[in-house]
N, C-alpha and C positions, 0 to 999 in steps of 0.2 A: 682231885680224884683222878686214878690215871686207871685205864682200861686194859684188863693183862686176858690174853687168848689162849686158854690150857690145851694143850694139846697131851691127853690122857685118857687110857682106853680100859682103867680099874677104874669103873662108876666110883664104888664106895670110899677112894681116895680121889677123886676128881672133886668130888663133893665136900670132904674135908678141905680139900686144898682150899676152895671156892670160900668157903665157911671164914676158914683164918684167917688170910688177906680180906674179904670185903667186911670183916671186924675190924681193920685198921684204915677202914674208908676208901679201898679201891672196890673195884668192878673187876669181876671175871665171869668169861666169856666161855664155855666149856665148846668144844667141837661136837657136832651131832652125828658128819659123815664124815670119816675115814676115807672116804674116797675125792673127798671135797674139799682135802684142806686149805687150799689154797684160794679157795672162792669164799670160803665161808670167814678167810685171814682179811682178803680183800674189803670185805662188808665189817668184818667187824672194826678196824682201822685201830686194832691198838697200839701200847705206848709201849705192850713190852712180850713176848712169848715164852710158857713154861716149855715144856714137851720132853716126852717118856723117848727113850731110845727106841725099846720093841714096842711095836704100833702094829693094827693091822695093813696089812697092803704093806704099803713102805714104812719103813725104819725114821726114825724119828731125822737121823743123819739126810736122808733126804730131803723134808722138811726141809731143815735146817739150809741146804744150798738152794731148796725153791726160795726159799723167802729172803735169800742174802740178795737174791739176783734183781729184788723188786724193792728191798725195802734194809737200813741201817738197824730198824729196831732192835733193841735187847733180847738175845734169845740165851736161856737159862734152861740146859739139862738137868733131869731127873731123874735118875734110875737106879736101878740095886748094881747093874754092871761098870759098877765104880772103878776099874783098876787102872793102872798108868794110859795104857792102850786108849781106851775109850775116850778116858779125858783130855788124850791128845789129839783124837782126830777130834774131836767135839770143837773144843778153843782151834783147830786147823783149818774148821770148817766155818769159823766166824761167830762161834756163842761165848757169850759174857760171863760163864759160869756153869759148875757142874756140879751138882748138889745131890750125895747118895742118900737110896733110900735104906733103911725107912727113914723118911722125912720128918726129922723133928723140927715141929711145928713154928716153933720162935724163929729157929735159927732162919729157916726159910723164910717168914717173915723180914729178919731182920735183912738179909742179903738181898729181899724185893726191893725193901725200901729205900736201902741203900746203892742200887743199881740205877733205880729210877731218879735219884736226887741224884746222880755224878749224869747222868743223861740229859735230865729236862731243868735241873735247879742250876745251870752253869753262870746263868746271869746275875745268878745271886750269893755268887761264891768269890770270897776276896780275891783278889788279884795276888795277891801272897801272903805268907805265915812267918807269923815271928816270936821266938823263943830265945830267953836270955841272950838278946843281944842278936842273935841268928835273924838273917831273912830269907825266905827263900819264895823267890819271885815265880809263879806258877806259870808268865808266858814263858820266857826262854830255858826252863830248867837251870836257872843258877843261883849261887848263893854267896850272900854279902853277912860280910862281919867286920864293925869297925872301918869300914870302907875298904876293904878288901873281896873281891869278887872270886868265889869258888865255882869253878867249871864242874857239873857234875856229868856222868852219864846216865841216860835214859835210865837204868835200875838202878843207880843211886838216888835219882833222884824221887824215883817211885818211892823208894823205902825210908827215905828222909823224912817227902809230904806224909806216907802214913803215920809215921812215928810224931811229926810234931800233930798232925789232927788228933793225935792220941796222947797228947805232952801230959805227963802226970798218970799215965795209965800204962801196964805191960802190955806189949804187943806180940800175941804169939807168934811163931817162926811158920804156921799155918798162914796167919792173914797177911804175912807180909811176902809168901811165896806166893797167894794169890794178886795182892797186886801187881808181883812180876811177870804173873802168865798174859796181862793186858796185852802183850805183840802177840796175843794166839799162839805161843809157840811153847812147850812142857818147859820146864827149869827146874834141875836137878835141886835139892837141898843143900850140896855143897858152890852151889853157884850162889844160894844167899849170903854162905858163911861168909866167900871170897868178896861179894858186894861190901856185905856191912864191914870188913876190914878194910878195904880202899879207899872208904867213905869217914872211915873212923882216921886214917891215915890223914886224907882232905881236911877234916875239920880239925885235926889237930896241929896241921900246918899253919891254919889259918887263924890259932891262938884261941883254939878252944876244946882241949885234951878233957877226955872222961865225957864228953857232951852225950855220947850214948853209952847207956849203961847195959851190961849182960844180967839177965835174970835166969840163973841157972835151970834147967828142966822148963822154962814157964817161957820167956822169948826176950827182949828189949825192950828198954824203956827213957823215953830223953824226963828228968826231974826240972 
């Protein structure tokens, strides 16, 4: 069970939020004073922070650099001012994700659980992934095929590991722009395109052509 500190000033969605996750066995933690966030962050000691952009007093953005200065945890925006802007200062200012509202309810779910397991599960996650033949070794970012060793780059190899954790599944061109934004820093759409052809390039040198497939309108997928 891991312990998430919501920083959210609509009672009647703090309270949903609360509801949905601690149904999949965490704890949340709701803030009482707006004035006290970062006392009330201290005592609660959690594993990971929500928080609303408009807050009173200070803006959620604030938050967000008080608590980089004291502490790594996962800090996950929520808000309806979802547009390029925001979600770039957001990831600029050191949060793991930015999630608009209105909040449906799974997806948020699903992006807890899975923030929290690449954070706190790392000791229980293979050392690397292997598909048809492919391995791709998760300390140095490279990949071996046939005994041949493929050099990738930091975003190849993000969109490589997602697609084989998803071997057999489409991956939308959504989830795998978000793994890109892991350096905090916005990545255009056409900077995926150019990724996943460089990467498609690599693997085909290294004697494995077609290894990622295009799913027109839907995203990639390695079979």
């Amino acid at each position: 069970m891991k312990k998430i500190f919501l920083i959210e000033d609509d009672y009647a969605l703090a309270q949903a939020i609360k509801k949905q996750i601690e149904s999949w066995g965490n704890e949340v933690v709701t803030v009482r004073d707006f004035r006290k966030v970062m006392e009330e962050f201290a005592a609660c000691e959690p594993q990971m922070v929500l928080v609303d952009v408009m807050l009173p007093f200070y803006n959620g953005y604030h938050w967000c650099t008080e608590i980089r200065k004291v502490s790594n945890v996962p800090i996950v925006f929520l808000s309806s001012a979802a547009d390029n802007m925001n979600i770039v200062m957001a990831m600029n200012l050191g949060a793991d994700d930015f999630i608009p509202k209105p909040v449906d309810p799974m997806v948020l779910t699903a992006k807890v659980s899975a923030i929290l397991r690449r954070a706190y599960d790392l000791g229980e996650m293979p050392q690397t992934l292997s598909h048809r033949g492919l391995t791709l070794n998760l300390g140095d970012n490279s990949a071996t095929y046939e005994g041949e060793r493929v050099e990738l780059t930091k975003n190849e190899f993000r969109i490589l590991r997602t697609l084989l954790e998803n071997a057999g599944k489409i991956v939308s061109r959504d989830s795998l722009m978000t793994a890109l934004w892991q350096d905090d820093c916005y990545v255009e759409e056409n900077t995926l395109t150019v990724n996943v052809t460089r990467l498609r390039k690599k693997l085909e040198g290294a004697g494995l052509p077609g290894f990622i497939t295009t799913k027109v309108g839907s995203g990639y997928i390695v079979e």
